[in-house]
C-alpha positions in Angstrom: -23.2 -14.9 7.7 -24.3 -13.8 4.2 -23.3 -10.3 2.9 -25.9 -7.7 3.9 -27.9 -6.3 0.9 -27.6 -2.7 0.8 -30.2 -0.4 -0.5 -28.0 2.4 -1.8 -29.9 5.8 -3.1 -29.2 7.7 -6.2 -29.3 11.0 -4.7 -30.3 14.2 -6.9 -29.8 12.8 -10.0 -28.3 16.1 -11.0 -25.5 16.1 -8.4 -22.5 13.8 -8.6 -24.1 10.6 -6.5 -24.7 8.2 -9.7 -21.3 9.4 -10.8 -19.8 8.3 -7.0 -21.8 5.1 -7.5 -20.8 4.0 -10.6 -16.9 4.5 -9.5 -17.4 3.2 -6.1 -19.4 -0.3 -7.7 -15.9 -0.5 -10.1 -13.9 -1.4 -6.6 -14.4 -5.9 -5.9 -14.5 -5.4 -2.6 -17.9 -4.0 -2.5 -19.3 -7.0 -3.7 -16.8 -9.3 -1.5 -18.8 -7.8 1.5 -22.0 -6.5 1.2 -25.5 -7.1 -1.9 -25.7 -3.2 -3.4 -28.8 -2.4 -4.3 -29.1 0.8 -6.2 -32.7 2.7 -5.6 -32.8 5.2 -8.4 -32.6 5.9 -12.5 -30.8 3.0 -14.7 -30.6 5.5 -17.7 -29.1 8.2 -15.3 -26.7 5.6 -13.8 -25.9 5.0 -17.8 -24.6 8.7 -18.3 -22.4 8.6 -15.3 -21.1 5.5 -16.1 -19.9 7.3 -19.9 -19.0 10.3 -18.3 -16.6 8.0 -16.2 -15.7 5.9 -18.5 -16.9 2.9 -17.0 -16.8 -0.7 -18.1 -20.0 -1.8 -15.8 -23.2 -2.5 -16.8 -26.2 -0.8 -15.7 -28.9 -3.3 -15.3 -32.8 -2.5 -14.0 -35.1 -4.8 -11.9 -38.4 -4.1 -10.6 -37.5 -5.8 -7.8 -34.6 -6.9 -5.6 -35.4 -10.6 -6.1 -34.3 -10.2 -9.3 -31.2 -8.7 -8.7 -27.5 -10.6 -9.5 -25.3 -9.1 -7.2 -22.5 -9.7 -9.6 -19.1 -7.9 -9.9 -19.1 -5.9 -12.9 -23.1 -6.0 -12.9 -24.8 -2.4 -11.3 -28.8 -3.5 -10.3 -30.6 -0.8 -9.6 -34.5 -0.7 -8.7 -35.1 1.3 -11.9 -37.8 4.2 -10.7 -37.4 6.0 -14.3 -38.2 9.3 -13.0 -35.4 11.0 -14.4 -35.7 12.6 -18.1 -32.4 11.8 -20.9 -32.2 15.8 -21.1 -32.0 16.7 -17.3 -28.9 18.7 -16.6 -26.5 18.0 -14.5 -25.1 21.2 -12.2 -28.9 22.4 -11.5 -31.8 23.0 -8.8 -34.9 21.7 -10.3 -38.3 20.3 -9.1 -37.8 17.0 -11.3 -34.4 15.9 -9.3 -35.9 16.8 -5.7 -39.0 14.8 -6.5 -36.8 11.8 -7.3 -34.6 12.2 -4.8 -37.3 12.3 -2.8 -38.7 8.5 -4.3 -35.6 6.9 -4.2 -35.8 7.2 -0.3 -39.2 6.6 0.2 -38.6 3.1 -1.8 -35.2 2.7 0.0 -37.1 3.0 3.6 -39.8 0.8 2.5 -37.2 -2.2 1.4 -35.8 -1.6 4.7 -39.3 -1.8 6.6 -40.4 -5.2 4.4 -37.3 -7.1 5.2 -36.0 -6.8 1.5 -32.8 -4.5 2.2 -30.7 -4.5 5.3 -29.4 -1.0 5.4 -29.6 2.0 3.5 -26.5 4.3 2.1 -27.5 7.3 0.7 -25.7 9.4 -1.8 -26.1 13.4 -1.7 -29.7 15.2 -2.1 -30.5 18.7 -2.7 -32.3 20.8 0.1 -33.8 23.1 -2.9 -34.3 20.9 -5.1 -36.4 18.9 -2.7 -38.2 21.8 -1.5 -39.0 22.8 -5.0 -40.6 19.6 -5.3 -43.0 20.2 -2.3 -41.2 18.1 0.2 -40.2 20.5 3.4 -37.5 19.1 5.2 -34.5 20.5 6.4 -32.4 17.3 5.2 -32.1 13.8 4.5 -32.3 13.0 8.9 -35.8 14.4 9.2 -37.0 13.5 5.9 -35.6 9.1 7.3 -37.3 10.3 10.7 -40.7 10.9 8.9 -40.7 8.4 6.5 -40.2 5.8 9.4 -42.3 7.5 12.1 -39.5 8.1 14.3 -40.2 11.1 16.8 -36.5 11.9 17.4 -33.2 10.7 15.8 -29.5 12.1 15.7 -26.8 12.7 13.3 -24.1 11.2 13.9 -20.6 11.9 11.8 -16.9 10.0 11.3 -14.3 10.6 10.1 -10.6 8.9 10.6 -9.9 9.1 14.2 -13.1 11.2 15.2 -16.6 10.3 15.8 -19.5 13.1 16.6 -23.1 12.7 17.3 -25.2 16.3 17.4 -27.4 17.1 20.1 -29.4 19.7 17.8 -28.3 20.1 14.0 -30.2 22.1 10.9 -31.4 25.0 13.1 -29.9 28.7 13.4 -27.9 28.8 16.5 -29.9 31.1 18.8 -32.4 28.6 18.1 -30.3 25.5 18.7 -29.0 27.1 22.4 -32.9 27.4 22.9 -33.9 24.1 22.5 -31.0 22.2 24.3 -32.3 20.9 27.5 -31.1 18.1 30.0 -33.6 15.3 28.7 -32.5 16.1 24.8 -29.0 16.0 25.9 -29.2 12.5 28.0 -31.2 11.0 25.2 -28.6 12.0 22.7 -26.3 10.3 24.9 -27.9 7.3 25.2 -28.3 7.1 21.2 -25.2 7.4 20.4 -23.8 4.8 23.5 -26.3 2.8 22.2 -24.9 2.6 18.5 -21.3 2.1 19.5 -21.8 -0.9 21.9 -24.1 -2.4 19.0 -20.7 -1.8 16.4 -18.8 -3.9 19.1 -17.4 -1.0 21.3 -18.3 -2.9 24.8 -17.9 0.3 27.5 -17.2 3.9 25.2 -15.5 7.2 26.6 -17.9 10.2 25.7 -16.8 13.6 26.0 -19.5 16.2 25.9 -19.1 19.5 24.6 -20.1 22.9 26.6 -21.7 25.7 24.9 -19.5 28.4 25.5 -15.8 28.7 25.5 -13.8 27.2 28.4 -17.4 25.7 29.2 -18.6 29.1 30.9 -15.8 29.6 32.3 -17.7 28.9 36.0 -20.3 31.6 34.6 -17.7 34.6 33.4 -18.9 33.0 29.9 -22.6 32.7 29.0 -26.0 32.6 31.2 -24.9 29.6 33.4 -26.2 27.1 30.6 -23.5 24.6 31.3 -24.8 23.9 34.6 -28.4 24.4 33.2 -28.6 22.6 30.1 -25.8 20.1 30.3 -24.5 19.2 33.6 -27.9 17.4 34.8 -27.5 14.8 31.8 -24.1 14.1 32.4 -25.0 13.5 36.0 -27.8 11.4 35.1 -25.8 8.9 33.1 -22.7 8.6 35.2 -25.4 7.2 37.6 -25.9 4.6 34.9 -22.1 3.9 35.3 -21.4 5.2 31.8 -17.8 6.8 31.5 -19.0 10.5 30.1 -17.0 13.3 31.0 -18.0 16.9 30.4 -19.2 19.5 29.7 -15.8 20.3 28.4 -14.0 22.7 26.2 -15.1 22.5 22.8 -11.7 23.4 21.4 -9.6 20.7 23.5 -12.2 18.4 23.8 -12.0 17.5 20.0 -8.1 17.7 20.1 -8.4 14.7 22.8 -10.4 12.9 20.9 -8.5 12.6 17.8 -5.5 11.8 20.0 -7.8 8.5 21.4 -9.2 9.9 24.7 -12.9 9.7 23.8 -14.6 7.1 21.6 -17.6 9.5 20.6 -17.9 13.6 21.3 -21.3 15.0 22.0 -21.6 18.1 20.2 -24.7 20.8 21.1 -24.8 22.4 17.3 -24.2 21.8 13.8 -20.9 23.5 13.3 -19.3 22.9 16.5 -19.4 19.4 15.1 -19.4 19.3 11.6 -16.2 21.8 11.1 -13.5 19.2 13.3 -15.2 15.9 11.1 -14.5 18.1 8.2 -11.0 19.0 9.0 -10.2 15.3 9.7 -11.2 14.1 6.1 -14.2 15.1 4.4 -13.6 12.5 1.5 -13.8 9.8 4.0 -16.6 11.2 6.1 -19.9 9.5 6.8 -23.3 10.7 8.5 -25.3 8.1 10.2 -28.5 8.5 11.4 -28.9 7.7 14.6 -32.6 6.3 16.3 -33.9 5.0 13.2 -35.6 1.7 13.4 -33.6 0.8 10.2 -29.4 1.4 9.3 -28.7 4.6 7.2 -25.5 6.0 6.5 -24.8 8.8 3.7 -21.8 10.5 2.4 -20.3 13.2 4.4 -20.7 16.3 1.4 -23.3 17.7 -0.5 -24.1 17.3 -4.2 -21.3 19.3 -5.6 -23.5 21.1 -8.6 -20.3 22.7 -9.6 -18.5 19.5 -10.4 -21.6 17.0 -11.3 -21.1 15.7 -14.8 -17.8 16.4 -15.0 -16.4 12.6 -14.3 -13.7 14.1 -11.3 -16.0 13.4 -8.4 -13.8 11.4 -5.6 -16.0 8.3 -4.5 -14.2 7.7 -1.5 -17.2 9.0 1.3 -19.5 6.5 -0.2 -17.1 3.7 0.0 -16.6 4.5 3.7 -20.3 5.1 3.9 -21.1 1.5 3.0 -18.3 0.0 5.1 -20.1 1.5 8.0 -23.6 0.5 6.5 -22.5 -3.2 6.1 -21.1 -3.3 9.7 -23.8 -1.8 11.3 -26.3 -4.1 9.7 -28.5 -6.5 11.1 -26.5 -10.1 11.0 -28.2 -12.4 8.3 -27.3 -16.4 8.9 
Protein backbone atom coordinates (compact mmCIF):
# COMPACT_ATOMS: atom_id res chain seq x y z
CA UNK A 1 0.00 0.00 0.00
CA UNK A 2 1.46 3.46 -0.68
CA UNK A 3 1.48 6.17 2.09
CA UNK A 4 -1.71 8.12 2.10
CA UNK A 5 -1.19 11.83 1.01
CA UNK A 6 -2.53 14.04 3.62
CA UNK A 7 -3.93 17.44 2.94
CA UNK A 8 -2.93 19.18 6.15
CA UNK A 9 -4.49 22.95 6.75
CA UNK A 10 -2.54 25.94 7.98
CA UNK A 11 -5.12 27.03 10.30
CA UNK A 12 -5.41 30.91 11.30
CA UNK A 13 -2.25 31.89 10.17
CA UNK A 14 -2.05 34.01 13.24
CA UNK A 15 -2.34 31.21 15.75
CA UNK A 16 0.36 28.66 16.32
CA UNK A 17 -0.76 25.93 13.48
CA UNK A 18 2.23 26.78 10.86
CA UNK A 19 4.45 26.85 13.98
CA UNK A 20 3.01 23.03 15.02
CA UNK A 21 3.50 22.19 11.39
CA UNK A 22 6.74 23.14 10.80
CA UNK A 23 7.97 21.22 14.18
CA UNK A 24 5.73 18.27 13.63
CA UNK A 25 7.21 17.93 9.55
CA UNK A 26 10.99 18.02 11.52
CA UNK A 27 9.94 14.29 13.02
CA UNK A 28 10.99 11.23 9.78
CA UNK A 29 8.37 9.40 10.74
CA UNK A 30 5.84 11.57 9.10
CA UNK A 31 7.12 11.05 5.96
CA UNK A 32 7.89 7.15 6.63
CA UNK A 33 3.99 6.85 6.83
CA UNK A 34 1.89 9.15 5.22
CA UNK A 35 2.45 12.20 1.72
CA UNK A 36 1.78 15.74 3.87
CA UNK A 37 0.40 18.08 1.91
CA UNK A 38 0.35 21.54 3.47
CA UNK A 39 -2.93 23.73 2.18
CA UNK A 40 -1.95 27.24 3.28
CA UNK A 41 0.86 30.30 3.08
CA UNK A 42 4.61 29.27 2.07
CA UNK A 43 5.87 32.74 3.37
CA UNK A 44 3.86 32.23 6.64
CA UNK A 45 5.15 28.62 6.94
CA UNK A 46 8.76 30.59 6.33
CA UNK A 47 8.32 32.77 9.62
CA UNK A 48 7.39 29.86 11.76
CA UNK A 49 10.02 27.87 10.55
CA UNK A 50 12.64 31.02 11.83
CA UNK A 51 10.79 31.56 14.75
CA UNK A 52 11.57 27.74 15.43
CA UNK A 53 14.55 27.60 14.32
CA UNK A 54 14.03 25.15 11.78
CA UNK A 55 16.36 23.64 9.20
CA UNK A 56 13.36 22.65 6.58
CA UNK A 57 12.59 24.11 3.58
CA UNK A 58 9.47 25.66 2.78
CA UNK A 59 8.69 24.88 -0.85
CA UNK A 60 5.25 26.09 -2.84
CA UNK A 61 3.37 24.14 -5.69
CA UNK A 62 0.31 25.05 -7.41
CA UNK A 63 -0.50 21.79 -7.30
CA UNK A 64 -0.04 18.46 -5.55
CA UNK A 65 1.36 16.80 -8.61
CA UNK A 66 4.14 18.68 -8.20
CA UNK A 67 4.81 18.03 -4.78
CA UNK A 68 8.28 15.80 -3.49
CA UNK A 69 7.20 14.45 -0.49
CA UNK A 70 10.76 14.49 0.76
CA UNK A 71 12.12 14.54 4.32
CA UNK A 72 13.45 17.70 5.13
CA UNK A 73 11.28 19.24 2.15
CA UNK A 74 7.68 21.22 3.52
CA UNK A 75 5.21 21.37 0.12
CA UNK A 76 2.62 23.35 0.66
CA UNK A 77 -0.21 24.38 -1.91
CA UNK A 78 0.86 28.03 -1.65
CA UNK A 79 -2.64 30.14 -1.49
CA UNK A 80 -0.57 33.49 -0.71
CA UNK A 81 -3.38 35.04 1.13
CA UNK A 82 -1.47 35.92 4.08
CA UNK A 83 0.36 39.48 4.19
CA UNK A 84 4.55 39.57 5.54
CA UNK A 85 3.23 42.09 8.27
CA UNK A 86 0.17 40.07 9.80
CA UNK A 87 0.62 39.64 13.41
CA UNK A 88 0.69 36.84 15.09
CA UNK A 89 -1.50 36.74 18.69
CA UNK A 90 -4.58 38.58 16.80
CA UNK A 91 -8.39 38.35 15.62
CA UNK A 92 -8.57 39.71 12.19
CA UNK A 93 -10.69 39.41 9.06
CA UNK A 94 -7.45 38.61 6.85
CA UNK A 95 -6.62 35.25 8.96
CA UNK A 96 -10.43 34.01 9.11
CA UNK A 97 -10.73 34.55 5.41
CA UNK A 98 -7.68 32.26 4.87
CA UNK A 99 -8.42 29.93 7.23
CA UNK A 100 -11.43 29.77 5.66
CA UNK A 101 -9.58 28.95 1.93
CA UNK A 102 -7.26 26.67 3.07
CA UNK A 103 -10.35 24.29 3.92
CA UNK A 104 -12.35 24.96 1.12
CA UNK A 105 -9.10 23.83 -1.12
CA UNK A 106 -8.33 20.97 1.45
CA UNK A 107 -12.13 19.58 0.92
CA UNK A 108 -11.90 19.95 -2.72
CA UNK A 109 -8.48 17.78 -3.01
CA UNK A 110 -10.33 15.47 -0.98
CA UNK A 111 -13.55 15.45 -3.35
CA UNK A 112 -11.12 15.17 -6.76
CA UNK A 113 -9.25 12.23 -5.53
CA UNK A 114 -6.01 14.34 -5.10
CA UNK A 115 -5.67 14.02 -1.12
CA UNK A 116 -6.78 11.14 0.93
CA UNK A 117 -7.51 12.82 4.22
CA UNK A 118 -7.48 15.95 5.71
CA UNK A 119 -5.68 17.18 9.21
CA UNK A 120 -6.43 20.40 10.24
CA UNK A 121 -4.52 22.66 12.43
CA UNK A 122 -6.51 25.30 14.80
CA UNK A 123 -8.90 28.16 13.26
CA UNK A 124 -10.35 31.06 14.82
CA UNK A 125 -14.20 31.23 15.47
CA UNK A 126 -13.86 35.24 15.32
CA UNK A 127 -11.66 35.53 13.09
CA UNK A 128 -13.72 33.47 10.70
CA UNK A 129 -16.80 35.28 11.54
CA UNK A 130 -15.11 38.53 10.93
CA UNK A 131 -14.45 37.33 7.59
CA UNK A 132 -18.15 36.70 6.81
CA UNK A 133 -18.10 32.97 7.22
CA UNK A 134 -20.90 31.99 10.13
CA UNK A 135 -20.12 28.84 11.52
CA UNK A 136 -19.87 27.75 14.84
CA UNK A 137 -16.55 25.63 14.00
CA UNK A 138 -14.46 23.75 11.85
CA UNK A 139 -17.41 20.41 12.00
CA UNK A 140 -20.16 22.55 10.43
CA UNK A 141 -18.01 24.62 8.30
CA UNK A 142 -16.43 20.37 6.73
CA UNK A 143 -20.33 19.55 6.84
CA UNK A 144 -21.24 22.47 4.47
CA UNK A 145 -18.44 22.55 2.40
CA UNK A 146 -19.17 18.70 1.60
CA UNK A 147 -23.02 18.78 1.68
CA UNK A 148 -23.27 16.64 4.53
CA UNK A 149 -26.69 17.17 6.42
CA UNK A 150 -25.48 15.78 9.82
CA UNK A 151 -21.95 14.80 11.12
CA UNK A 152 -20.39 14.24 14.65
CA UNK A 153 -17.41 15.10 16.67
CA UNK A 154 -15.66 12.70 17.69
CA UNK A 155 -12.51 13.19 20.31
CA UNK A 156 -9.38 10.80 21.65
CA UNK A 157 -7.32 10.93 23.73
CA UNK A 158 -4.87 8.09 25.40
CA UNK A 159 -7.14 5.55 26.79
CA UNK A 160 -10.52 7.47 25.95
CA UNK A 161 -12.56 7.90 22.97
CA UNK A 162 -15.92 10.24 22.78
CA UNK A 163 -18.21 11.03 20.05
CA UNK A 164 -20.97 14.03 20.91
CA UNK A 165 -24.48 13.63 20.41
CA UNK A 166 -24.91 17.59 20.19
CA UNK A 167 -21.82 19.93 20.50
CA UNK A 168 -21.39 24.04 19.88
CA UNK A 169 -24.84 24.81 21.34
CA UNK A 170 -25.74 26.41 24.92
CA UNK A 171 -26.93 23.59 26.98
CA UNK A 172 -30.66 24.35 27.53
CA UNK A 173 -30.54 24.25 23.89
CA UNK A 174 -28.54 21.05 23.50
CA UNK A 175 -31.10 19.06 26.18
CA UNK A 176 -33.78 20.43 23.62
CA UNK A 177 -32.64 18.99 20.69
CA UNK A 178 -31.60 15.48 21.93
CA UNK A 179 -34.07 13.09 20.66
CA UNK A 180 -34.10 9.16 20.20
CA UNK A 181 -33.41 9.23 16.23
CA UNK A 182 -30.24 11.91 16.90
CA UNK A 183 -29.03 9.72 19.54
CA UNK A 184 -29.23 6.20 17.47
CA UNK A 185 -27.71 7.93 14.54
CA UNK A 186 -24.88 9.09 16.63
CA UNK A 187 -24.54 5.67 17.60
CA UNK A 188 -24.41 4.25 14.52
CA UNK A 189 -21.61 6.98 13.36
CA UNK A 190 -19.49 6.39 15.62
CA UNK A 191 -19.87 2.13 15.50
CA UNK A 192 -19.46 2.76 12.10
CA UNK A 193 -15.88 4.53 12.34
CA UNK A 194 -14.51 2.10 14.81
CA UNK A 195 -15.30 -1.19 12.94
CA UNK A 196 -13.82 0.68 9.71
CA UNK A 197 -10.28 1.46 12.15
CA UNK A 198 -10.30 -2.42 12.62
CA UNK A 199 -12.32 -2.58 15.97
CA UNK A 200 -14.59 -5.70 14.71
CA UNK A 201 -17.65 -5.72 17.56
CA UNK A 202 -17.02 -2.12 20.06
CA UNK A 203 -18.51 -1.68 23.75
CA UNK A 204 -20.32 1.73 23.80
CA UNK A 205 -21.37 3.24 26.89
CA UNK A 206 -23.87 6.05 26.66
CA UNK A 207 -24.09 8.83 28.88
CA UNK A 208 -27.50 10.07 30.75
CA UNK A 209 -28.27 13.62 31.13
CA UNK A 210 -28.55 14.02 34.56
CA UNK A 211 -26.64 12.74 37.43
CA UNK A 212 -27.01 9.10 38.49
CA UNK A 213 -29.00 8.98 35.03
CA UNK A 214 -32.30 10.46 36.67
CA UNK A 215 -31.93 8.80 39.35
CA UNK A 216 -35.42 6.61 38.17
CA UNK A 217 -36.89 10.30 37.79
CA UNK A 218 -35.92 11.97 41.45
CA UNK A 219 -33.34 13.72 38.82
CA UNK A 220 -34.61 15.63 35.75
CA UNK A 221 -38.05 15.41 33.66
CA UNK A 222 -37.80 11.67 32.87
CA UNK A 223 -35.52 12.48 29.77
CA UNK A 224 -33.44 9.36 30.27
CA UNK A 225 -36.25 7.25 29.42
CA UNK A 226 -37.47 9.98 26.90
CA UNK A 227 -34.60 10.90 24.99
CA UNK A 228 -32.20 8.11 25.42
CA UNK A 229 -33.48 4.83 26.43
CA UNK A 230 -35.46 4.23 22.99
CA UNK A 231 -32.00 4.49 20.99
CA UNK A 232 -30.24 2.24 23.11
CA UNK A 233 -33.15 -0.19 22.72
CA UNK A 234 -33.18 0.16 19.17
CA UNK A 235 -29.55 -0.83 18.59
CA UNK A 236 -29.28 -3.64 20.99
CA UNK A 237 -31.90 -5.09 18.58
CA UNK A 238 -29.19 -4.69 16.00
CA UNK A 239 -27.08 -6.90 18.41
CA UNK A 240 -24.73 -4.06 19.10
CA UNK A 241 -23.11 -4.27 22.66
CA UNK A 242 -24.31 -0.59 23.99
CA UNK A 243 -24.97 -0.16 27.54
CA UNK A 244 -26.56 2.92 29.06
CA UNK A 245 -27.88 5.50 29.74
CA UNK A 246 -25.33 5.51 32.51
CA UNK A 247 -23.73 7.77 35.00
CA UNK A 248 -21.74 10.33 33.36
CA UNK A 249 -19.23 10.48 36.21
CA UNK A 250 -18.52 6.57 36.37
CA UNK A 251 -19.19 5.97 32.95
CA UNK A 252 -16.00 7.83 31.83
CA UNK A 253 -13.91 6.32 34.82
CA UNK A 254 -14.86 2.68 33.12
CA UNK A 255 -13.84 3.68 30.14
CA UNK A 256 -10.43 4.81 30.79
CA UNK A 257 -10.06 1.61 32.82
CA UNK A 258 -10.91 -0.50 29.23
CA UNK A 259 -14.72 -1.28 29.75
CA UNK A 260 -16.02 0.72 26.74
CA UNK A 261 -14.32 1.24 23.43
CA UNK A 262 -16.26 4.66 22.59
CA UNK A 263 -18.64 6.87 25.22
CA UNK A 264 -21.55 8.59 23.80
CA UNK A 265 -21.68 11.90 25.32
CA UNK A 266 -25.17 14.20 24.99
CA UNK A 267 -23.14 17.81 25.19
CA UNK A 268 -20.05 19.54 24.57
CA UNK A 269 -18.59 19.62 28.05
CA UNK A 270 -19.70 16.47 29.36
CA UNK A 271 -17.31 15.14 26.78
CA UNK A 272 -14.78 17.47 26.05
CA UNK A 273 -13.61 18.11 29.97
CA UNK A 274 -12.68 13.96 30.61
CA UNK A 275 -10.67 14.02 26.78
CA UNK A 276 -9.06 17.04 28.17
CA UNK A 277 -8.11 15.71 31.51
CA UNK A 278 -6.62 12.53 29.77
CA UNK A 279 -4.11 14.57 27.51
CA UNK A 280 -4.96 17.50 25.73
CA UNK A 281 -1.46 17.58 23.97
CA UNK A 282 -2.26 14.28 22.44
CA UNK A 283 -5.90 14.90 21.77
CA UNK A 284 -7.60 14.69 18.33
CA UNK A 285 -11.15 15.65 16.99
CA UNK A 286 -12.44 13.68 14.10
CA UNK A 287 -15.27 14.41 12.31
CA UNK A 288 -17.44 12.00 12.05
CA UNK A 289 -20.14 11.41 8.78
CA UNK A 290 -18.09 13.19 6.39
CA UNK A 291 -17.90 11.65 2.97
CA UNK A 292 -14.11 12.40 3.28
CA UNK A 293 -11.34 11.65 6.51
CA UNK A 294 -10.75 14.87 8.77
CA UNK A 295 -9.05 14.87 11.84
CA UNK A 296 -7.74 18.24 13.67
CA UNK A 297 -5.83 18.97 16.74
CA UNK A 298 -7.53 18.81 19.97
CA UNK A 299 -6.90 22.93 21.20
CA UNK A 300 -7.53 26.10 19.87
CA UNK A 301 -5.12 28.57 18.33
CA UNK A 302 -3.35 29.73 21.47
CA UNK A 303 -3.15 33.71 20.46
CA UNK A 304 -1.33 34.14 23.65
CA UNK A 305 1.57 31.93 22.70
CA UNK A 306 1.55 32.17 18.65
CA UNK A 307 4.82 33.47 17.47
CA UNK A 308 6.54 32.67 20.32
CA UNK A 309 8.35 29.25 18.99
CA UNK A 310 7.10 27.13 22.53
CA UNK A 311 4.01 25.74 20.92
CA UNK A 312 4.02 21.72 21.69
CA UNK A 313 3.27 19.87 18.29
CA UNK A 314 2.35 16.75 19.75
CA UNK A 315 -1.86 16.97 19.00
CA UNK A 316 -1.06 17.34 15.33
CA UNK A 317 1.30 14.41 15.25
CA UNK A 318 -1.43 12.32 16.88
CA UNK A 319 -3.92 13.98 14.57
CA UNK A 320 -2.17 12.67 11.50
CA UNK A 321 -1.51 9.14 12.95
CA UNK A 322 -5.25 8.87 13.19
CA UNK A 323 -5.65 10.69 9.61
CA UNK A 324 -3.27 8.17 7.99
CA UNK A 325 -5.01 5.14 9.57
CA UNK A 326 -8.33 6.08 8.94
CA UNK A 327 -7.65 6.72 5.27
CA UNK A 328 -8.82 5.14 2.31
CA UNK A 329 -6.23 2.16 1.47
CA UNK A 330 -4.25 3.16 -1.82
CA UNK A 331 -2.61 -0.10 -3.72
Amino acid sequence: MSRPIIAITMGDPAGVGPEIIMRSLAHQEVYATCRPLIVGDAGRLRQAGAIIGSSLQVRAVSRPAEARFETGTVDVVDLALVPDDLPFGAVSAVAGEAAYRYIERACQLVVEGVADAICTAPISKEALHAAGHRYPGHTELLAHLTGTPEVSMMLTAPRLRVIHVTTHIGLLDAIARINPALVERTIQRGRDTLVKAGIADPHIGVCAINPHAGENGLFGHGEEAEKIAPAIAAVRAKGWKVDGPLPADTLFFRAARGDFDLVVAMYHDQGHGPIKVFGIEAGVNITVGLPVVRTSVDHGTAFDIAGTGVADERSLLEALKQAIELAPKRS
